[in-house]
C-alpha positions in Angstrom: 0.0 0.0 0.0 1.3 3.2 -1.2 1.6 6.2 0.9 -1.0 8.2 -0.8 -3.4 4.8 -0.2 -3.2 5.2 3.2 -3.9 9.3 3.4 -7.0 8.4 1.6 -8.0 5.6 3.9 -7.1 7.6 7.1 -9.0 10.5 5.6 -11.8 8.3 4.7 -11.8 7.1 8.3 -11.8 10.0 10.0 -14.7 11.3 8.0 -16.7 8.2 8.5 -16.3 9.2 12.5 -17.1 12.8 11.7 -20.0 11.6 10.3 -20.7 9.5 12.5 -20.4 11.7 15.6 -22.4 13.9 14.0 -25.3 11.4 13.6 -25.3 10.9 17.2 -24.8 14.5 18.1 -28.0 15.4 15.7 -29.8 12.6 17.4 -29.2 13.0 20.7 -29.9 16.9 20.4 -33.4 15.6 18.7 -34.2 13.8 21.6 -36.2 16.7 24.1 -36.0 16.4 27.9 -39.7 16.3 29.4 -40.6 18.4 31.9 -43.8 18.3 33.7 -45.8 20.6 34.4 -49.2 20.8 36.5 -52.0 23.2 36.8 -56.0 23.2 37.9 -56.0 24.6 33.8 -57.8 27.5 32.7 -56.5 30.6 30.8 -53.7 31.5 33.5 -51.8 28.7 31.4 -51.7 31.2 28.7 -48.1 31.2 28.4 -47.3 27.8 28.8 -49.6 27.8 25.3 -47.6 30.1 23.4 -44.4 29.1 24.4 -45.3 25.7 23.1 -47.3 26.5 20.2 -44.6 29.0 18.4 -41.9 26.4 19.6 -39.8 28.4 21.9 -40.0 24.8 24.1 -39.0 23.0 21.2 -35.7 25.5 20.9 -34.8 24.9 24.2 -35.4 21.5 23.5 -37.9 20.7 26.1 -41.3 18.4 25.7 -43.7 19.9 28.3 -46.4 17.3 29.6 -49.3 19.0 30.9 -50.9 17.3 33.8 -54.4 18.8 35.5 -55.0 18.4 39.6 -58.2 19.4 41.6 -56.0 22.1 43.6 -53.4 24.1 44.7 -52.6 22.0 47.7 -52.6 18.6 45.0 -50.5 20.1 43.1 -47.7 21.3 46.3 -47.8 17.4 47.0 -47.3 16.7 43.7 -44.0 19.0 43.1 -43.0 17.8 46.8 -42.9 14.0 46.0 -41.0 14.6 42.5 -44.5 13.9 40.7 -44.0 17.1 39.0 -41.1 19.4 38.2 -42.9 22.8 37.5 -46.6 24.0 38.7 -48.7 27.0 38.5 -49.7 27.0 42.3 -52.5 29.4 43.9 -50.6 30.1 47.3 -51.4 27.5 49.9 -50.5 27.0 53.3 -48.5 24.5 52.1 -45.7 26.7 50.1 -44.9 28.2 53.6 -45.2 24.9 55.4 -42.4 23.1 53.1 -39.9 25.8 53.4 -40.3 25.1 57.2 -39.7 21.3 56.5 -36.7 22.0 54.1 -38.8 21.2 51.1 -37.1 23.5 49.1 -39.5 24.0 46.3 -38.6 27.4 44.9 -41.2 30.1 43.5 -39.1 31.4 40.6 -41.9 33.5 38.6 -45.6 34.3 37.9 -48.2 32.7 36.4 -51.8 34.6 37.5 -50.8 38.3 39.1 -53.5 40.9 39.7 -53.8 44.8 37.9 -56.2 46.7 36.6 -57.7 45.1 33.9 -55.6 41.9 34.6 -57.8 40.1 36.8 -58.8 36.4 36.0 -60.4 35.3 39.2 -63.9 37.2 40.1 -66.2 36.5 42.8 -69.9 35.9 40.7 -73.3 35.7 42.0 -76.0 33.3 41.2 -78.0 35.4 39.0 -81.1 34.5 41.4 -79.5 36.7 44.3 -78.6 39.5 42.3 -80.3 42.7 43.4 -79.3 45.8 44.3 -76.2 47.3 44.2 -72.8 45.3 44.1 -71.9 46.4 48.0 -75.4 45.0 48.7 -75.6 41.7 46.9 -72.4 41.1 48.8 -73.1 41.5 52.2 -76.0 39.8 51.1 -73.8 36.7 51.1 -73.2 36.6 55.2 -74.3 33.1 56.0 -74.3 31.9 52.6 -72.7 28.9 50.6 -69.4 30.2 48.7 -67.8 27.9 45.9 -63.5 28.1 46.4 -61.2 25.7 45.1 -59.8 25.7 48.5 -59.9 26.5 52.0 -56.0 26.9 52.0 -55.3 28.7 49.1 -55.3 32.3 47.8 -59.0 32.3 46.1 -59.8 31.8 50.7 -57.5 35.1 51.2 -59.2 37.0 48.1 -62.6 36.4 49.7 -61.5 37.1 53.1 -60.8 40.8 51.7 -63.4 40.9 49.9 -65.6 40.3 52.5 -64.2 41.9 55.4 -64.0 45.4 52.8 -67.9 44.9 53.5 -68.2 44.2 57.2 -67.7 40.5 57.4 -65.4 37.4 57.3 -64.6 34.9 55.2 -65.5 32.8 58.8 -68.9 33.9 58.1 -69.7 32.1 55.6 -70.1 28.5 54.4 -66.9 27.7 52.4 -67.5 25.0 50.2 -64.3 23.3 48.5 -65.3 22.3 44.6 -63.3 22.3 41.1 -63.9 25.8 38.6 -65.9 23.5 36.3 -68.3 22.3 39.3 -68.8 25.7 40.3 -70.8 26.5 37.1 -72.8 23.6 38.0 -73.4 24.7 41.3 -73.9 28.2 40.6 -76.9 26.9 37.7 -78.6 24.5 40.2 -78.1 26.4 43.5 -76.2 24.4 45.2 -73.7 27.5 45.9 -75.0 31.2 46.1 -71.6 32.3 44.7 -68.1 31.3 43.7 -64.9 32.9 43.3 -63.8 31.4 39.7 -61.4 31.6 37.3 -61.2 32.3 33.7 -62.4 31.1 31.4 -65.3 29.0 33.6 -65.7 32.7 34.8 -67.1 34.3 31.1 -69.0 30.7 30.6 -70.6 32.0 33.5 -71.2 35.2 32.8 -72.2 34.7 29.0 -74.7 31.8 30.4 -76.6 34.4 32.8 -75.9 31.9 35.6 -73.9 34.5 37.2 -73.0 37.9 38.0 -69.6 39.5 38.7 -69.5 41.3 42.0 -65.5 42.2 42.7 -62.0 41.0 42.7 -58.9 41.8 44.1 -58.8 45.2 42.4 -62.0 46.1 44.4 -60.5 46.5 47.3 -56.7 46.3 46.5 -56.1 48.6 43.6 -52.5 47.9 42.7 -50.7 44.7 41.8 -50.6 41.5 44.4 -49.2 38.3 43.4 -52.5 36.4 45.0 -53.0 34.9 41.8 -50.5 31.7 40.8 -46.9 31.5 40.7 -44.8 29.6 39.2 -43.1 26.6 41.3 -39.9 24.8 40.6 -39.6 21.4 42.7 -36.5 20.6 44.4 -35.1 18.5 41.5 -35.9 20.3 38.9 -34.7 23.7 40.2 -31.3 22.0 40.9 -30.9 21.3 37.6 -30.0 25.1 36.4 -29.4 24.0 32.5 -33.0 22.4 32.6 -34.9 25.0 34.8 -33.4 27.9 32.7 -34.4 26.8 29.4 -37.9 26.0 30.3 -38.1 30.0 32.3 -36.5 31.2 28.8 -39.1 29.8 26.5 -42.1 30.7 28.9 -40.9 34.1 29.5 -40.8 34.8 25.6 -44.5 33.1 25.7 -45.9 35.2 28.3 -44.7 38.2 26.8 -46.4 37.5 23.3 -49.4 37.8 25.4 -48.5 40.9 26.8 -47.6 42.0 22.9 -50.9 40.7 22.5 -53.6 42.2 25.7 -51.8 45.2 26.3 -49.7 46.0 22.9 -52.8 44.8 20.7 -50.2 43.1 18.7 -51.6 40.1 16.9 -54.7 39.7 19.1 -56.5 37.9 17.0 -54.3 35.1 16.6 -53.7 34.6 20.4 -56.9 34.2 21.5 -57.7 31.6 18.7 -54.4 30.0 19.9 -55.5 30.1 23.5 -59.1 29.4 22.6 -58.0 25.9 20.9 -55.1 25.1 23.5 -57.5 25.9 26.7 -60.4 23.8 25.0 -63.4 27.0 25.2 -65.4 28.6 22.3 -63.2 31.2 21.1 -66.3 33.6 21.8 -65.5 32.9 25.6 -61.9 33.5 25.4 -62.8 36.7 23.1 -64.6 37.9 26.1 -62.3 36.9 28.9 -60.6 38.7 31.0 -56.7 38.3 30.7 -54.5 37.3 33.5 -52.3 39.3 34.7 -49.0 37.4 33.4 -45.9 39.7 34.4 -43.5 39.6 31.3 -40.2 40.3 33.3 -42.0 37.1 35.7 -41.1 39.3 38.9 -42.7 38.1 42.2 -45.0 40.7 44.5 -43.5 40.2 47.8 -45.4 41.9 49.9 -48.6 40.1 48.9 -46.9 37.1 50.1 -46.4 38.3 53.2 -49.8 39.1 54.2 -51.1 35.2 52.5 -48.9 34.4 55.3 -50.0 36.4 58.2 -53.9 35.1 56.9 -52.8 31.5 56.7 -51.3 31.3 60.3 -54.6 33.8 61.7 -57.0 31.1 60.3 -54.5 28.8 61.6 -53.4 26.6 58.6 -50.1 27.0 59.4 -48.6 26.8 63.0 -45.0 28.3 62.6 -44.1 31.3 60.6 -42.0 31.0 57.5 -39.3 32.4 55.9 -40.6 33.4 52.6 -37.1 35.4 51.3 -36.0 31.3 51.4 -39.0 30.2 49.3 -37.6 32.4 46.6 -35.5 32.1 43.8 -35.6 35.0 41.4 -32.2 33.7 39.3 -33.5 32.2 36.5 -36.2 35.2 35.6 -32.9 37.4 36.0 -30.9 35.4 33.6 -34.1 36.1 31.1 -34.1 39.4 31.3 -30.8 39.8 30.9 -31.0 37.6 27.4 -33.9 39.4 26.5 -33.9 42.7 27.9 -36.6 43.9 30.4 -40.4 44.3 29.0 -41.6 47.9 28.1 
């Protein structure tokens, strides 16, 4: 064998392994890591839509599996026993109670905030029981049965101050715990006077004449509060930075195509038929929705936090105060912004 032979057959070798490499390199970067995700559903998933629709999870090359649960307190049990690695969580006792038991779920973002305008959880009326003015109707309610998702949860604080803004507790009343879709149900036959329900089971209502909107947060808050949902990493999933920051990239640049689209009016049209079909409603109920409050920089409202807490151990939920500056982990929504650039 000559000399210029064997160049050729050491060239030809070290393409085939090139090649080769680069068949497994292709594959293996083909091959998306799943993450799963859980929520109670509803239009406050809006940006886990997007993101996956316009494939901003695909270029980060994540498969998202969306799992449903009954509640926010399902769902913290679920992200505690590694069940699930990311959940849109309405605040429950138990948040504050695992970072007491060094469960170290982290809240790393938002997925249901409260503004003006931005509100996607109402407290409605059966349309029976509603005369007179809104202040009325509501005090109206003392005694009465109340559909929330939870006892320990947010949609229990947002009533509370709802109801004590009118001269009364949420003590006062007869809390009964059922899912959003139940509470249209309920609402229709009378089995509950009123609810406090979230998009879009909120506009069925509405658009059905089974109910009538009374207040929300904004009533008697005004300003922003993070009593909505956040989002939640679990312990594994957070520890795994590579993982966890790809999936806050892709949802960041979904949640603020909805901001582009509710408060920009940028492609509007095309959003709510996305969300409409993703969500599972008549795109005439989404049409008439009101949005969530999604922040697009996915910053966390402390404060609001803090007073969840204070209610939570006053109704005695929780027995031992937290430290809620540990149940925090703002890095990955700051290594977004500073990829993207903050949201104007």
């Amino acid at each position: 064998m000559n000399t210029l032979t064997c160049r050729y057959l050491l060239a030809l070798c070290a393409a085939t392994a090139l090649l080769g490499l680069g068949v497994l390199t292709t594959a293996y970067a083909q091959t998306p890591t799943t993450v799963r995700f859980g929520s109670v559903g509803g239009l406050t998933d809006a940006g886990l839509y997007l993101a996956e629709e316009l494939g901003y999870f695909k270029e980060e090359g994540l498969f998202v599996e969306m799992k449903r649960m009954a509640s926010g307190p399902n769902l913290v049990t679920a992200l505690a026993t590694d069940q699930l690695d990311v959940a849109g969580i309405a605040v429950t006792p138990g948040l504050f109670t695992a970072a007491n038991q060094g469960i170290n779920i982290k809240i790393v973002g938002d997925k249901n905030s409260t503004r003006p305008g931005f509100v996607a959880s109402k407290l409605v009326v059966s349309y029976k029981l509603a005369n007179g003015s809104k202040a009325d109707i509501i005090k109206s309610l003392k005694g009465k049965v109340i559909g929330v998702s939870a006892k320990g949860s947010s949609s229990y604080y947002v009533l509370n101050r709802i109801f004590t803004a009118n001269g009364f507790s949420v003590n006062e009343v007869q809390a009964k715990e059922i899912s959003y879709p139940a509470m249209i149900a309920g609402l229709a036959s009378g089995a509950v006077d009123a609810a406090y329900i979230l998009e879009p089971f909120l506009s069925q209502v509405l658009s059905e004449k089974i109910g009538v909107e009374v207040a929300d947060l904004t009533t008697v808050q005004g300003e922003r509060g993070q009593t909505g949902v956040p989002m939640v990493y679990s312990e594994k999933f957070g520890s795994n930075k590579v993982v966890a920051q790809a999936f806050m990239n892709a949802y960041m640049k979904g949640v603020r195509i909805y901001n582009d689209a509710f408060v920009k009016n940028m492609n509007k049209d095309k959003v709510i038929e996305i969300l409409a079909r993703r969500s599972g409603f008549a795109l005439e109920v989404v049409k008439m929705a009101t949005p969530a409050g999604l922040d697009p920089n996915q910053e966390v409202d402390l404060d609001s936090l803090r007073d969840m807490h204070k209610f939570f151990i006053n109704q005695k939920f929780i027995t031992t105060e937290a430290n809620i500056d540990k149940l925090i982990d703002n890095s990955f929504a700051k290594a977004s912004i500073a990829k993207y650039g903050r949201y104007k």
